[in-house]
C-alpha positions as CSV (number, residue, x, y, z in Angstrom):
1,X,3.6,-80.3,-97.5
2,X,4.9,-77.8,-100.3
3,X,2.6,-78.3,-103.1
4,X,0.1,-79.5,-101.7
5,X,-3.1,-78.0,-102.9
6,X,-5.7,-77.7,-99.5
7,X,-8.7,-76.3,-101.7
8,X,-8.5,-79.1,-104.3
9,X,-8.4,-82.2,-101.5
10,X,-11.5,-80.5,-99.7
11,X,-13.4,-79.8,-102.2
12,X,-12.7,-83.4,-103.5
13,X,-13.4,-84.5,-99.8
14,X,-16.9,-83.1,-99.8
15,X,-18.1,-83.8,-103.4
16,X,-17.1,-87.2,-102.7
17,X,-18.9,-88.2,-99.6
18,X,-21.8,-86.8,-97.8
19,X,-21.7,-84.5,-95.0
20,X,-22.5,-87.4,-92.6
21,X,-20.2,-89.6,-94.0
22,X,-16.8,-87.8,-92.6
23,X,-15.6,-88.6,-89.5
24,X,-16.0,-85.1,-88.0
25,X,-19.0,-85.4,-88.5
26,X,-20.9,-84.5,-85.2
27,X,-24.9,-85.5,-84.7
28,X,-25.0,-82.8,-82.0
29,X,-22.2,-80.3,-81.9
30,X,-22.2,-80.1,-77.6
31,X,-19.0,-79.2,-76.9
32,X,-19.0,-76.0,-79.2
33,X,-22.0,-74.9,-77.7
34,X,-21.1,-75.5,-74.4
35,X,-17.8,-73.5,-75.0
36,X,-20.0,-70.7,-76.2
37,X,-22.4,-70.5,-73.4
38,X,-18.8,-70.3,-71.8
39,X,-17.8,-67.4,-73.0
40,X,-20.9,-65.7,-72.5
41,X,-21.9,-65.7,-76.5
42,X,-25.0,-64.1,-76.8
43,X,-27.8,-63.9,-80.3
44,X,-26.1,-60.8,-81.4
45,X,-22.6,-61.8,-80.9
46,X,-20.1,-62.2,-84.0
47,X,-19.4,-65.4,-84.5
48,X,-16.9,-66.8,-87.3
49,X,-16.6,-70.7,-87.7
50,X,-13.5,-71.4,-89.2
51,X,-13.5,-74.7,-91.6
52,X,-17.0,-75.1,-90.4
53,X,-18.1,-76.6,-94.2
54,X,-21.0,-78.3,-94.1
55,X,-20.9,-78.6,-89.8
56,X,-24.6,-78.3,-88.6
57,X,-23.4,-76.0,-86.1
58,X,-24.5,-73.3,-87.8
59,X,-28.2,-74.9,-88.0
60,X,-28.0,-75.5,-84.6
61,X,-27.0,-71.7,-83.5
62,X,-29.7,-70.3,-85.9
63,X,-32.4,-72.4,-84.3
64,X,-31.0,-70.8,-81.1
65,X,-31.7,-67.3,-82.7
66,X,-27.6,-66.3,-83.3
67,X,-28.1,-63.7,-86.0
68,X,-24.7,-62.6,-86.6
69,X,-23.0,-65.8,-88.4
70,X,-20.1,-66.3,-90.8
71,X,-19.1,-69.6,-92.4
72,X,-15.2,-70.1,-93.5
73,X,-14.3,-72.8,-95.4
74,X,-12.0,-73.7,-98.5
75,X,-14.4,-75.7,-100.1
76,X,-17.3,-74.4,-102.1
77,X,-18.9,-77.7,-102.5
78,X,-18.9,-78.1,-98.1
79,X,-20.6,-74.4,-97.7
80,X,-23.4,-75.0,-100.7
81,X,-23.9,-78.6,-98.2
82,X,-25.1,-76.7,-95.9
83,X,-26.6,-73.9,-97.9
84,X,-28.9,-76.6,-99.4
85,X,-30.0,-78.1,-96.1
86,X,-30.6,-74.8,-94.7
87,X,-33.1,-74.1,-97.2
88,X,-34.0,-70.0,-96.8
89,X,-32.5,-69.9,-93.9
90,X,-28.7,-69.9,-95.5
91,X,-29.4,-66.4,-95.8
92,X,-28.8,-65.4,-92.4
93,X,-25.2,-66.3,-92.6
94,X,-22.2,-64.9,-94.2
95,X,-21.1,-68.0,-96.2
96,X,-17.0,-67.4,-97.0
97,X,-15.2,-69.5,-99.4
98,X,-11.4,-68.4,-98.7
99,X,-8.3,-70.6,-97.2
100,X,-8.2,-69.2,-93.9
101,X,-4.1,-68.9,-93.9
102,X,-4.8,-66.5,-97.0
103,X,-7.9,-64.8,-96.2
104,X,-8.1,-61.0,-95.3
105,X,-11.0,-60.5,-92.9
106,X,-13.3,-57.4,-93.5
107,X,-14.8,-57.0,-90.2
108,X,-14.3,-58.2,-86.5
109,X,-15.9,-61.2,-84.5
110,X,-16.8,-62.0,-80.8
111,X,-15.9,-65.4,-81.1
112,X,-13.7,-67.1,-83.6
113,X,-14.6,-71.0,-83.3
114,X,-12.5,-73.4,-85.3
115,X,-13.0,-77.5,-84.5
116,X,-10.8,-79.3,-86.3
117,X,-8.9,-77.0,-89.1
118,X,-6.1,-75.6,-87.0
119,X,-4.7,-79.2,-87.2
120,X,-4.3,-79.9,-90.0
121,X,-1.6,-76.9,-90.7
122,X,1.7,-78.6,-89.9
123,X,4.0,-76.4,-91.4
124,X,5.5,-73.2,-89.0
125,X,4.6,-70.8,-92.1
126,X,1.2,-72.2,-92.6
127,X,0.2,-71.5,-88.5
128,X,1.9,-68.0,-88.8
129,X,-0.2,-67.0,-91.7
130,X,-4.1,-68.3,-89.4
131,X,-2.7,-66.6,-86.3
132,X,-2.4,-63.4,-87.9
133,X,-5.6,-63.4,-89.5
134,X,-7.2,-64.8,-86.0
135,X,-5.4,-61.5,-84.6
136,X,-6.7,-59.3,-87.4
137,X,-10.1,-60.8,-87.1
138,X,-11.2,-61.4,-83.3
139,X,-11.6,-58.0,-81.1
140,X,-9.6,-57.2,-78.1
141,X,-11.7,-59.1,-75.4
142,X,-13.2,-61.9,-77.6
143,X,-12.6,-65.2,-77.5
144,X,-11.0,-68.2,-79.5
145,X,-12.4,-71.6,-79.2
146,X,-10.1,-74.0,-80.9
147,X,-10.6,-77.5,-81.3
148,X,-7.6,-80.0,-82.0
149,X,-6.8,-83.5,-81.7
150,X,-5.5,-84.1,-78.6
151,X,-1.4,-85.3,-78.1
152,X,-3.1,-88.9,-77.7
153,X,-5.2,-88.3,-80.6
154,X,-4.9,-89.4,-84.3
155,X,-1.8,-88.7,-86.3
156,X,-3.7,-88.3,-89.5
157,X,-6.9,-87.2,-90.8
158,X,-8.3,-87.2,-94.0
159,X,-5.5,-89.0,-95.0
160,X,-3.5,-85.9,-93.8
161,X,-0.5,-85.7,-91.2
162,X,-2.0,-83.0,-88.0
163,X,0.0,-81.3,-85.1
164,X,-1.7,-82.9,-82.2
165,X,-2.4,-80.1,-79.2
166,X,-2.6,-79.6,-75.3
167,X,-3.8,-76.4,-73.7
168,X,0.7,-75.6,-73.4
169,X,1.4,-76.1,-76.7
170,X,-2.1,-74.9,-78.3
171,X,-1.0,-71.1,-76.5
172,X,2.3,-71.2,-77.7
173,X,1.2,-71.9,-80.8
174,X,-1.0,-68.7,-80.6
175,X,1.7,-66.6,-78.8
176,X,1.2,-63.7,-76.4
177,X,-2.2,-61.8,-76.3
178,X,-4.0,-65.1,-76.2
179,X,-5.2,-66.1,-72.2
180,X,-6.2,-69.3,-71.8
181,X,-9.3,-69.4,-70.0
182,X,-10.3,-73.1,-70.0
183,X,-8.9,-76.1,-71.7
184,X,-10.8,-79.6,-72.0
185,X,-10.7,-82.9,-73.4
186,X,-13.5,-84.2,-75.9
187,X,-13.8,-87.8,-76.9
188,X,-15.7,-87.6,-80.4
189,X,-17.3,-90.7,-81.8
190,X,-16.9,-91.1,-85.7
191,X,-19.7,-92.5,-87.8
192,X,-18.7,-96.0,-87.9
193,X,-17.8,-95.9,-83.8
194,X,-14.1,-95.2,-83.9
195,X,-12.9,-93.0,-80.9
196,X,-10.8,-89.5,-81.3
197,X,-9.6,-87.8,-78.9
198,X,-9.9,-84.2,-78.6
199,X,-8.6,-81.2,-77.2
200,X,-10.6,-77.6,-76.7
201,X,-8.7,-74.9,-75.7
202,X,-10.5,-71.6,-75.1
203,X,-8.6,-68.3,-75.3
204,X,-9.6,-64.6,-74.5
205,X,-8.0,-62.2,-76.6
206,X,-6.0,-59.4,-74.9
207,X,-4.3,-56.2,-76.2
């Protein structure tokens, strides 16, 4: 999609509707969480959500005394979301506004958790750009928990074409020092009762 401006449909997305209004929108985020007790996550452990906007994940791992957390997302208008729910509490958490297939990480992470962004890059040049910032970013023996609609999932989202994914074709998107360590299927119910099918794939990262 040459042209097409990401920051300027998101932020348009989230201004637009509320939080609980868009179809990712998850009551309880459990199959994050149980991906992170997976991979042995612990209170002090880095974690980065990528396109995680106004996602009450974050709530969730702060009321679960997480103390290390970062926020990516493109659209200012998703992160202040959640900054306003949070009350005080946003201040605990590193909240980056930043495209993720432009963004230049400053530190390293334990986990690098993205439900639902990877998809929507569709374009070869687009993926290249997030898997070299997920390599720059996530240490030599973290993990990767990406979240994607599944290859029986939907084709669009957001009004957007996605690159649906399998645990196969989710690695070789990622290339070599990526080991998959477990791969599962998610079926999320939207607000209004629609069905998606996801797919998690979980990765360790090697040197």
């Amino acid at each position: 999609m040459t042209g097409f401006d990401a920051k300027a449909h998101w932020q348009d997305v989230y201004v637009s509707k509320a939080a609980t209004a868009v179809s990712w929108y998850q009551e309880t985020p459990a199959p994050s969480l149980d991906l992170l007790q997976l991979v042995d996550a612990k209170p002090d452990s880095g974690i980065i959500d990528i396109g995680g906007g106004a996602s009450i994940l974050t709530d969730t791992l702060l009321a679960l005394d997480y103390g290390d957390l970062s926020v990516l997302d493109v659209s200012q208008a998703a992160l202040e979301a959640a900054q306003a729910r949070l009350g005080a509490a946003a201040g605990k958490v590193d909240w980056i506004v930043a495209d993720v297939t432009q963004w230049r990480p400053e530190r390293s992470y334990d986990v690098w958790h993205d439900r639902a962004a990877f998809h929507f890059l569709v374009e070869e040049a687009s993926r290249t750009a997030y898997v070299e910032r997920l390599r720059s970013a996530l240490r030599v023996g973290g993990h990767a928990v990406i979240g994607t609609f599944a290859p029986d999932g939907p084709e669009k989202c957001s009004g957007l074409t996605v690159q649906r994914y399998d645990a196969r074709s989710l690695g070789a998107a990622l290339g070599a020092g990526f080991r998959l360590v477990d791969s599962r299927r998610h079926d999320h119910v939207t607000p209004w009762g629609a069905t998606q099918h996801f797919h998690f794939g979980t990765f360790c990262r090697e040197a």
